[in-house]
C-alpha positions in Angstrom: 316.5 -36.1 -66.6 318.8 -36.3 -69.5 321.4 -33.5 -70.5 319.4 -33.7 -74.3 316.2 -33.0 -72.2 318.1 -30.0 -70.2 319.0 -28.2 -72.8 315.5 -28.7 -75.0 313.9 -27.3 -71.6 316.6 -24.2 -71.4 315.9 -23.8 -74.9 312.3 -23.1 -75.0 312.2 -21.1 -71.9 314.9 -18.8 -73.6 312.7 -18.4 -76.6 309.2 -18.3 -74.3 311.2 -15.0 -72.6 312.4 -13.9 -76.0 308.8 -13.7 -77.7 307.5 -12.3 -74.3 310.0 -9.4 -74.9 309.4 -8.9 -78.4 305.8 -8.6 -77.9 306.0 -6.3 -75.2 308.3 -3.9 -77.1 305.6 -4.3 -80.1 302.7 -3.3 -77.9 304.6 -1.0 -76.2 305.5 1.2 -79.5 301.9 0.5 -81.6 299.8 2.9 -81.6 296.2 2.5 -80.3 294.1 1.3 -83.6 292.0 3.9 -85.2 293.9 6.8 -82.9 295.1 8.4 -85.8 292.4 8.5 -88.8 294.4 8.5 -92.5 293.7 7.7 -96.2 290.3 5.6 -96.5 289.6 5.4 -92.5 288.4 9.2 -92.6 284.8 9.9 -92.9 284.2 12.0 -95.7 288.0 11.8 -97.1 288.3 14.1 -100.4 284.7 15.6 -100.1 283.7 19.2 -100.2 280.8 19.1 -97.8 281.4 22.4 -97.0 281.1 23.7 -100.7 278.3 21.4 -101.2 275.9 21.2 -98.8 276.5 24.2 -96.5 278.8 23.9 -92.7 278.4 20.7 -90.9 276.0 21.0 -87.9 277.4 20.4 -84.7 276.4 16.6 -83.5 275.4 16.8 -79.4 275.8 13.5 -77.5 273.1 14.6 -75.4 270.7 15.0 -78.6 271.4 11.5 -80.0 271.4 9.3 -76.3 268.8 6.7 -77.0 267.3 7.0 -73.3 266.7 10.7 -73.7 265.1 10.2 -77.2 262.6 7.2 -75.7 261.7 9.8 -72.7 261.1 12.6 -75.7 259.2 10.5 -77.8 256.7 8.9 -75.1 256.3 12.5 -74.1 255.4 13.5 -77.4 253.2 10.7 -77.9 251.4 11.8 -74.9 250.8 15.1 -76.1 249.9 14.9 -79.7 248.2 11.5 -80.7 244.9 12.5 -82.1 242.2 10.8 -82.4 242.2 8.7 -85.7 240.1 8.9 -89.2 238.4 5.8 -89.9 238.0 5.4 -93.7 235.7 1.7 -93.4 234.8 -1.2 -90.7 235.7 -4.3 -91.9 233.4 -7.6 -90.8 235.3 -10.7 -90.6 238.3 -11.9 -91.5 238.0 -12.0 -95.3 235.4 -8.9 -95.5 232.9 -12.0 -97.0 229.0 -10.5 -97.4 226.4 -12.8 -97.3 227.9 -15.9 -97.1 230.3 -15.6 -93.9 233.4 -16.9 -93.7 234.9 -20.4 -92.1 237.9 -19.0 -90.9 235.7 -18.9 -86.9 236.1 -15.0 -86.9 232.7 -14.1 -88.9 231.8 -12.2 -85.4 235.0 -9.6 -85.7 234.6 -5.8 -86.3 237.2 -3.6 -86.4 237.8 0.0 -88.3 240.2 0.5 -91.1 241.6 4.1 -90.1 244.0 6.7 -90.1 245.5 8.5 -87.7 244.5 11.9 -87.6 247.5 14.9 -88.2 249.7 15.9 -85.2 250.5 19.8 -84.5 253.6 21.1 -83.3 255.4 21.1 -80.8 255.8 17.3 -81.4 258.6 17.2 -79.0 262.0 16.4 -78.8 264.2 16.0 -82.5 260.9 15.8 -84.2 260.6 19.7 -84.2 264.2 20.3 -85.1 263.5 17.8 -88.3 260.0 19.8 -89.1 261.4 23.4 -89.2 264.9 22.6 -91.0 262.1 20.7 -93.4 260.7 23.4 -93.6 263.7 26.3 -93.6 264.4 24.1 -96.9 261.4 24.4 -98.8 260.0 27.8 -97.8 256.2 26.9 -98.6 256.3 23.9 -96.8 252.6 23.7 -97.0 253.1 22.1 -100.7 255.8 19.9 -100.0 254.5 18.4 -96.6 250.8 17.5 -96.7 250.5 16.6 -93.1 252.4 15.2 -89.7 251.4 12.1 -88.2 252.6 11.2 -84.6 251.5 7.3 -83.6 252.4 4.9 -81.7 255.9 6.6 -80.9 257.3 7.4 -84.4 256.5 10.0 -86.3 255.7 10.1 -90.4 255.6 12.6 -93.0 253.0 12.6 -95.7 254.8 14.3 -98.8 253.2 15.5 -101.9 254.5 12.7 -104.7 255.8 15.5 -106.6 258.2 16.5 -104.4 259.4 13.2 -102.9 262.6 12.9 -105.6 263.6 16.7 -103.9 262.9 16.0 -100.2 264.5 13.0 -100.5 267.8 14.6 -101.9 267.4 17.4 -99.0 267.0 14.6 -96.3 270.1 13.0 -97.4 272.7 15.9 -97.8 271.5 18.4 -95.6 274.1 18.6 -92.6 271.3 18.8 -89.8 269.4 16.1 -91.6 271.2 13.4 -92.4 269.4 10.4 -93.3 271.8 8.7 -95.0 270.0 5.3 -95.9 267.0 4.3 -96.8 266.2 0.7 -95.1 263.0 0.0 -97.0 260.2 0.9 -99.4 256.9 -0.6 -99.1 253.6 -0.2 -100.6 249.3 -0.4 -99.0 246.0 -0.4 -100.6 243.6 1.3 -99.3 240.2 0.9 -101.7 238.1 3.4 -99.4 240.7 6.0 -99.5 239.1 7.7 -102.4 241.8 9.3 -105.2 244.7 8.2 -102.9 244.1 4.4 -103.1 248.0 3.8 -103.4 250.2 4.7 -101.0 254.3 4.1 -101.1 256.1 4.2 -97.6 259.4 5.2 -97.0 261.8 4.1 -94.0 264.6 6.7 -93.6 267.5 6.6 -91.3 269.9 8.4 -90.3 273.0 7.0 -89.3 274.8 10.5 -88.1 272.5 11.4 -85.7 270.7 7.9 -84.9 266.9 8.9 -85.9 264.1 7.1 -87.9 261.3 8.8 -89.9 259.0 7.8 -92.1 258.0 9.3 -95.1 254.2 8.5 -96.8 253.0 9.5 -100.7 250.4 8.5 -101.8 248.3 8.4 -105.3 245.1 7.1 -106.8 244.0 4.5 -108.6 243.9 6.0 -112.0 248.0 7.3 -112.2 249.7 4.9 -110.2 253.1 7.1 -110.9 255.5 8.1 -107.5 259.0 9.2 -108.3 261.3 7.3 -107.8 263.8 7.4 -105.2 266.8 5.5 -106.9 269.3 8.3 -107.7 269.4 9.3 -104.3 268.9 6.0 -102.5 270.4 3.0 -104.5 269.5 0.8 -102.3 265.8 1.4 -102.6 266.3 -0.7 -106.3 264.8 -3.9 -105.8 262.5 -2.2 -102.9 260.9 -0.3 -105.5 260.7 -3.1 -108.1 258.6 -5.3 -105.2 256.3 -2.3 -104.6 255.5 -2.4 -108.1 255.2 -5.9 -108.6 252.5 -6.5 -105.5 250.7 -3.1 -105.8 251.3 -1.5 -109.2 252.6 1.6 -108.0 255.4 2.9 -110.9 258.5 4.5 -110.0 258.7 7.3 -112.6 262.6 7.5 -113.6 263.9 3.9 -112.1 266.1 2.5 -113.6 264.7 -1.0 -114.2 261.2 -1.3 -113.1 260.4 -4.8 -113.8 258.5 -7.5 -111.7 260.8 -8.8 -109.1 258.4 -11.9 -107.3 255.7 -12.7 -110.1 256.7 -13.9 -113.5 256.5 -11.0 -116.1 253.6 -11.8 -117.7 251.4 -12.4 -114.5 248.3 -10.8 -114.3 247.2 -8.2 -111.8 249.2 -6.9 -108.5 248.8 -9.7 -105.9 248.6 -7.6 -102.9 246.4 -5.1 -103.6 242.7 -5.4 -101.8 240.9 -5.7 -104.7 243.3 -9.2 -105.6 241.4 -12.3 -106.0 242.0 -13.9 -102.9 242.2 -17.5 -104.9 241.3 -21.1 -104.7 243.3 -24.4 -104.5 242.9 -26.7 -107.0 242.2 -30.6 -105.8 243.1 -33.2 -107.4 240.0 -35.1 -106.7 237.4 -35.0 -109.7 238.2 -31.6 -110.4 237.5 -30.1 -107.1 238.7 -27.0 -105.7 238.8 -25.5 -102.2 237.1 -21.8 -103.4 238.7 -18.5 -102.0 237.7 -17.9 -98.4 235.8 -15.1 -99.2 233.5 -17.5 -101.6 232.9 -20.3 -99.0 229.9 -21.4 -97.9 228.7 -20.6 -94.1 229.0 -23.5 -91.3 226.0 -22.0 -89.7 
């Protein structure tokens, strides 16, 4: 080994230990990341929740473990499904009369329903959610049409009038919390006589780690929900589909244009009462008719 090669090799091991000290004396006096919470890393920073919305409820790690909830909610589930309210039965895939369908499932029955409304206890967080609901609006009777517990989540069926004010409650309340709203979708239901239209609402909250889901419904003939906007931006363009595919219209959004369809389609494209649609062949003039239209195989 060359004396140029000794001292390149003494060289770097000096400055291997030299970087090995510095970074131990850098570890050594940094503090542990996000030990000490200042300017935009504090939740809440320069808000008056205390003025605002009353004293924060205390959060209990037992109440928001996700095993515990899972062993509430199956409990509940247990305890309070009812037995469910079947609005039509439905023959076939399509619902075709007459004619029968080609689709191989003309043979298949099965009931359009509702489940029927839950009484408390629900169990678990569910009750705790009900009664500050309720300690909120003191006639909770008009505010909250009825509870439904199914299939392990729970939903509450609001009279449309009240949604914009229950929503703002759910949000700000300190034992509510449901700070986001992660979707808002709409169903047609032709048999359900003056409440045809119904707009679903998908709340969480992130403070306490729940889901609920809130229901409004409204009939044919005044299509008109309130709109959830000013309290949950993000519900914008949620909204704007809703309307587009089932003609429901967000009283007070901001911008309530169609979203999918052009702007000058016609009709709500996935409502019931829709024209299912054919497919034009380039064959003579031929088209394949809607399914409900085709002719039998039998």
């Amino acid at each position: 080994m060359t004396t140029g090669q000794n001292a390149d090799n003494a060289k770097a091991e000096a400055d291997a230990a030299q970087a090995e000290r510095m970074t131990g004396e850098s570890d050594a006096n940094a503090p542990v990341k996000g030990a000490v919470a200042e300017g935009e890393s504090r939740p809440d920073a320069g808000t008056e929740a205390g003025s605002k919305t009353g004293a924060g409820a205390a959060v209990s790690t037992a109440s928001t473990d996700a095993a515990e909830d899972v062993a509430e909610t199956e409990q509940a589930v247990a305890a309070v499904e009812p037995e469910s309210e079947v609005l039509r039965v439905q023959h076939g895939m399509f619902g075709v009369k007459g004619t029968g369908d080609t689709s191989g499932y003309g043979g298949l029955s099965r009931a359009i329903d509702f489940p029927s409304a839950g009484q408390q206890p629900f169990g678990g967080w569910w009750d705790e959610v009900y009664d500050r609901m309720g300690a909120l609006a003191p006639n909770s009777s008009d505010v909250i049409e009825k509870v439904v517990v199914h299939r392990g989540e729970i939903t509450f069926h609001v009279v449309r009038g009240q949604l914009a004010t229950l929503a703002r409650h759910l949000r700000d309340d300190p034992h509510l919390r449901f700070e986001l709203c992660s979707s808002v979708s709409g169903v047609h239901y032709p048999a359900d006589s003056g409440r045809e239209l119904h707009a679903v609402y998908h709340l969480q909250s992130m403070t306490y780690n729940r889901r609920i889901r809130l229901e409004v419904s409204a009939p044919d003939a005044d299509p008109h929900i309130p709109s959830v906007v000013p309290t949950y931006p993000a519900a914008d363009w949620h909204e704007r589909e809703t309307y587009d595919m089932f003609g429901i219209v967000f009283d007070g959004h901001p911008a309530l244009t169609r979203i999918l369809m052009p702007d000058d389609w016609p009709g709500h494209p996935q409502r019931k009462d829709y024209p299912l649609g054919g497919i034009e062949v380039e064959y003579h003039g031929a088209t394949v008719p809607p399914p409900d239209q085709r002719r039998s195989y039998t």
